[in-house]
N, C-alpha and C positions, 0 to 999 in steps of 0.2 A: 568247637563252638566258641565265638567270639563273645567277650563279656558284651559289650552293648546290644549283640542278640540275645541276651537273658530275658527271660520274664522279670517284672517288674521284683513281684515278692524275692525276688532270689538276691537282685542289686541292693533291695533296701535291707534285707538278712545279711550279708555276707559283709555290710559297712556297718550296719549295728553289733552283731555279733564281733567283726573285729574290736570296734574298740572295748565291747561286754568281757573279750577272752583279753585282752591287753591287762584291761581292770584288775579281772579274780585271779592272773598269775601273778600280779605284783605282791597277795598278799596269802594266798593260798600254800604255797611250800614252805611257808613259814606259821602254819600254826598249829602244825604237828610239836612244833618249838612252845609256840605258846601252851595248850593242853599239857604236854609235860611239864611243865614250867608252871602251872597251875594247880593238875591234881596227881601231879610225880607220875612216873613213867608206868607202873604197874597197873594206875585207874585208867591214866589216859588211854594205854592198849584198848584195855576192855570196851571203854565208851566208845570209842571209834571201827570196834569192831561190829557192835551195837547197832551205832549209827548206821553201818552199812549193811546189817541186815532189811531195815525199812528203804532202803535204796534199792537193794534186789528184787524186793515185792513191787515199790516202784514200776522197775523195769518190764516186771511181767506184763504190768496193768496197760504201761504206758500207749502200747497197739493199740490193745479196746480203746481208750480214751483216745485217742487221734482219728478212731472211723466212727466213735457212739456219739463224740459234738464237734468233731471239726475237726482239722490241723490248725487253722487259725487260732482260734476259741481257747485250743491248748495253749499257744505258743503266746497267746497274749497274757495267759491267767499262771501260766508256767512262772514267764519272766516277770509277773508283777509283783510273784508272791517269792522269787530270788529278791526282788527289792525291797519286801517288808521283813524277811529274814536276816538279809544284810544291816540292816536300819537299827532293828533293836538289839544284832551281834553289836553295832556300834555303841548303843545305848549299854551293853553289860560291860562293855572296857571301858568308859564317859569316864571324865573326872569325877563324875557325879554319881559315880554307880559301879563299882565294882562285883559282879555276877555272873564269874566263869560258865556256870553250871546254864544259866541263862544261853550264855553263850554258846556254850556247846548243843543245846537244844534246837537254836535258831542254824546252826551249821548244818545238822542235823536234817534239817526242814530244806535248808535252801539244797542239799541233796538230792532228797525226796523229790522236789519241784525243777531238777537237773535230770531226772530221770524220766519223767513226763512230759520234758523238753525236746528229748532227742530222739526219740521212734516219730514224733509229728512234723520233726525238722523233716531228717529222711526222708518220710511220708510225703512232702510234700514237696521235694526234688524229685520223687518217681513220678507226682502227678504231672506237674509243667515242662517235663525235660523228656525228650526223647528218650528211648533204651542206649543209638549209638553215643549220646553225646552223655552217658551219667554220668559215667567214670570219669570223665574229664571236670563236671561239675564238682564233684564229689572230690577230685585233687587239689582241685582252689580251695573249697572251705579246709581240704584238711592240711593245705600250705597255709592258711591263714590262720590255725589254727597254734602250727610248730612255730609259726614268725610272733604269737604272741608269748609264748613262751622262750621265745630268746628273748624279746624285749620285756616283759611283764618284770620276771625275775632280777632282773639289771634295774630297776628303776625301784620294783621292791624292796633290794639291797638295800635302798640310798635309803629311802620314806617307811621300812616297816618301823626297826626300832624305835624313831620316835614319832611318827603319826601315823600307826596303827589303826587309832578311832578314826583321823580322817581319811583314809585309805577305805573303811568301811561303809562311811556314810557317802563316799563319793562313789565306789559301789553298786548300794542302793540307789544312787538318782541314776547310776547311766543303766542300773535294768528297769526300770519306770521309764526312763527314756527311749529302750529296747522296747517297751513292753506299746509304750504312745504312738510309735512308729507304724511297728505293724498293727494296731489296732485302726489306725486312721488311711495309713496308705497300702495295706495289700487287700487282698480278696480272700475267701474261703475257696482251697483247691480239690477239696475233699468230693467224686465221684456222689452224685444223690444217690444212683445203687448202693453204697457202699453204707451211705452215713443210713441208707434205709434199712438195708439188710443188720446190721446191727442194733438199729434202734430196739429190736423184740429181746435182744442176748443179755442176762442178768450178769454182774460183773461176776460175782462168784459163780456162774455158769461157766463163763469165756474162763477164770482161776485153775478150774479142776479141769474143762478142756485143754489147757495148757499144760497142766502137770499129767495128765493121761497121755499125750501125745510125746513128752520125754520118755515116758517108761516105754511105750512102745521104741523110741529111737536108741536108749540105754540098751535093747534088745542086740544092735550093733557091738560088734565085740570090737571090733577095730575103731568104730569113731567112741565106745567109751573108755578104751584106753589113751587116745588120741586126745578127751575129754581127760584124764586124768594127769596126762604130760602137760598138757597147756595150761590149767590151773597149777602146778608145781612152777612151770615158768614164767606166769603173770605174776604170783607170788613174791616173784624175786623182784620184778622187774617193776613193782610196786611200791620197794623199797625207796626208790627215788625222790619216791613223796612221805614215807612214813620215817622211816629209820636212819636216812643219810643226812636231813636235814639237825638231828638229833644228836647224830655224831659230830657232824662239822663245826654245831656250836660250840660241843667239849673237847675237841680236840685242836681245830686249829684256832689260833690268839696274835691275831693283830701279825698274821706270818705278810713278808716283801714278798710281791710276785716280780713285779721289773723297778730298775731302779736305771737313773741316767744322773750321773754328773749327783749334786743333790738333790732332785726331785728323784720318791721313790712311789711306787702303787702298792698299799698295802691293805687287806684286807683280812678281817676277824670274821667268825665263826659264822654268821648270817648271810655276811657277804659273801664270803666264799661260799657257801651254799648255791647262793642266787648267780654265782658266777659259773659253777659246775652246772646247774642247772639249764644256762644259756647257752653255753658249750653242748650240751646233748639236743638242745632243742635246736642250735643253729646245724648240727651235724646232719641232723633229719632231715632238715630243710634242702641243704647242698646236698646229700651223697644219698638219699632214698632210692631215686630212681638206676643213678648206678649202681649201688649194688645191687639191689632187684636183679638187672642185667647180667650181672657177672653171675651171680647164685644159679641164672636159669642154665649158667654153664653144667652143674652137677646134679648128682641125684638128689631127688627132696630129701630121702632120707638123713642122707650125710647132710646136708644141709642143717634139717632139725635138731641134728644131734650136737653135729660143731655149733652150733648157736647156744644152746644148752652147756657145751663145756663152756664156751666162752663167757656165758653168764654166771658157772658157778667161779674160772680164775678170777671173772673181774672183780665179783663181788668180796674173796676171800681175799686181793687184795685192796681193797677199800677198810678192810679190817687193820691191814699192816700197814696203811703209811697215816699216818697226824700231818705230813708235809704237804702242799697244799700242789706241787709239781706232781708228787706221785700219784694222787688224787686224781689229777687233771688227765696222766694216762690210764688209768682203770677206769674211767669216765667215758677215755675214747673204746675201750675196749668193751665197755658194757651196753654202749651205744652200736656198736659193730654185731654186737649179737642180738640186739632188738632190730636192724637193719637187713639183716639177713633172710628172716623168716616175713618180713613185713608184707611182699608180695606173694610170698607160697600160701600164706595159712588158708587165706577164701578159695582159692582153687583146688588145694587136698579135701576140704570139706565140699567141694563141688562135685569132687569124684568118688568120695564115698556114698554120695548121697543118690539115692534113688530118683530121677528126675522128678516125678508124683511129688516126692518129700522134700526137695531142695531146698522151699522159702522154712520148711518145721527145721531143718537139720543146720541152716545159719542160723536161726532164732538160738536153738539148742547149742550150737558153737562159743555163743556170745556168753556163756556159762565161764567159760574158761576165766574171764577177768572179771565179771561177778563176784562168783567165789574167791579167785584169787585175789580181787579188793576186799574183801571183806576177810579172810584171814592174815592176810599181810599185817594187821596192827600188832598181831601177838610180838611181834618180834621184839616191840620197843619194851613191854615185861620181861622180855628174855634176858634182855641187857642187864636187868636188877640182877636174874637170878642166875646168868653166867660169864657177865660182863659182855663189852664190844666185839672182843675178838672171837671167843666161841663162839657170839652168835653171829658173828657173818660167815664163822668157820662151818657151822650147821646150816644155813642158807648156803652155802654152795654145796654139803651136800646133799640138801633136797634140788639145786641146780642139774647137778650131776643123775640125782634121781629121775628127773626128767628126761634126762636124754637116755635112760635106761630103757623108759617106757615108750620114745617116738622106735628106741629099735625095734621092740617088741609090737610097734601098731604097726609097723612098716610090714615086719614079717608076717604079719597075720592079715594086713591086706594083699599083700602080697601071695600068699596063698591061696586067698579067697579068688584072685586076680585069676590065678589059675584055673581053680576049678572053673571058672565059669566061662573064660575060654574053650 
């Protein structure tokens, strides 16, 4: 499907949203830095663990909300109130106003409102897009998504340190900007069956039907251990954003990457961050679809499992180098095992799933990095109470732990495979 066959909503999404994601990764990998750097590494854990608890409730709700008023409705009032969250984070870092705790409230929020942004997005590529042509939709947003993340971070580098505030308040106007967009130029896509059929459903009705429809799918032995490996490996693979930007502050210092003649390129603790950073998100971008291909060479299983050791070497090496070369290949390598597994995960949960259950058992999949968002903060307290290296030595081996448990869901689907042959 050719972009200028698009529906309209989708053209004017996918030019806002780029530049919205360009925006929040310029300043976003770096305020795991900030928050430490605020209320020390033991509070920041805990808050941001916190924070991502109302993120996960978020997520539950965010369905109902996109069929009880709309996909539009959402996606206007989603992105407006990213932009008044952004606005007053600007206001607690002002010259004028120093109020972390403000800040971290409003981060907080602008989560929340991140999370009732993206089941109406979805939503509303199933309404205006064919079945044959999603997937194809669905790989442009999520290439434009990897392309802001190699640019975001690279430009972050240069403007967080010292205009931080204006990085936030600029932010805020391009999601009011997002938010003016689709309020004036797209339409409501949302089925009237759909927004009707829900108008009668209380939300803590649709709450407890949702958590009754996991227990029944926890029922599954093989997708909830399947469910317990992929929270252990989102986990890890979370660190990206929590733990590493944390390290690379206090470990690398103003280290040369290239040098010619006298001109040398050298980059300190932030910047290398943003530059590891750019390097994972441009590797995603080139080499996803290859390796997809190559992986379908082998069994899923092997697959899930080398992807999991490769995530607990790379990460126990990010522990052992300060040097910013060695860094750069544990990078490529931790990148390699997130690349791996990128095109198997939906399709193993397609085949565990009962076709009746299929849309409950992806809802229920999406568990995996929920959870594993929301416990991945521990790790920056860990650091107080056993330094850098055990704890990335103990993150791979809950890495390792994981690939214990894809053997053990393999085998037990695999069983089950049989009996019912």
């Amino acid at each position: 499907m050719r972009l200028r066959d698009w529906d309209r909503n989708l053209k004017i999404r996918l030019f806002g949203e780029a530049l919205m994601n360009i925006t929040y990764w310029m300043f976003f990998p770096f305020l795991t830095i900030y928050f430490a750097d605020e209320f020390g590494k033991e509070q920041a854990g805990f808050l941001l663990v916190f924070s991502q608890v109302f993120s996960v409730l978020a997520n539950l709700m965010g369905g109902y909300c996109a069929d009880r008023f709309g996909r539009k409705k959402m996606l206007v009032l989603s992105s407006a109130g990213q932009g008044v969250s952004f606005l007053i984070f600007a206001l607690s870092v002002s010259p004028w106003l120093d109020a972390p705790l403000i800040g971290f409230a409003c981060f907080a929020l602008a989560g929340v409102f991140g999370s009732f942004y993206w089941p109406a997005s979805q939503a509303m590529i199933a309404d205006v897009v064919k079945e044959k042509d999603r997937s194809n939709v669905f790989a442009v947003f999520y290439t434009s998504i990897n392309l802001a993340v190699v640019i975001g971070p690279i430009l972050g580098a240069i403007f967080y340190v010292n205009y931080f505030f204006e990085l936030l308040v600029f932010a805020g106007f391009i999601c009011f900007l997002l938010s003016g967009m689709l309020f004036l130029w797209t339409r409501e896509t949302a089925p009237e069956s759909v927004l009707n059929r829900k108008g009668s459903t209380k939300w803590h009705h649709f709450l407890l039907q949702q958590l009754g429809e996991y227990k029944i799918i926890f029922k599954d032995r093989a997708f909830l251990l399947y469910i317990g490996a992929g929270v252990l490996a989102a986990q890890t693979f979370m660190q990206l954003d929590m733990l590493m930007p944390v390290y690379t502050k206090e470990t690398v210092q103003n280290e040369e990457l290239f040098s010619f003649g006298s001109w040398s390129f050298t980059l300190g603790g932030e910047q290398a961050f943003g530059f590891l950073l750019s390097e994972n998100g441009l590797l995603v971008a080139l080499l996803t679809i290859s390796v997809t291909k190559w992986m379908t060479l082998y069994k899923e299983r092997n697959v899930f499992i080398l992807s999991s050791v490769l995530y607990a070497v790379s990460i126990f090496l990010f522990g052992q180098f300060s040097f910013l070369w060695g860094l750069i290949f544990a990078m490529a390598l931790f990148t390699l095992a997130e690349l791996m597994t990128a095109g198997l995960q939906q399709s193993f949960v397609s085949k565990l799933a009962p076709e009746h259950m299929r849309g409950q058992y992806f809802a229920a999949a999406s568990l995996r990095y929920t959870v594993g968002r929301t416990i991945a903060p521990l790790s920056i307290p860990m650091t107080v109470w056993f330094g850098f290296q055990w704890t990335f030595a103990i993150l791979g081996i809950l890495a390792l732990a994981s690939a214990a448990l894809y053997w053990v869901t393999f085998a037990v689907y695999e069983k089950r495979s049989e009996k019912s042959a």
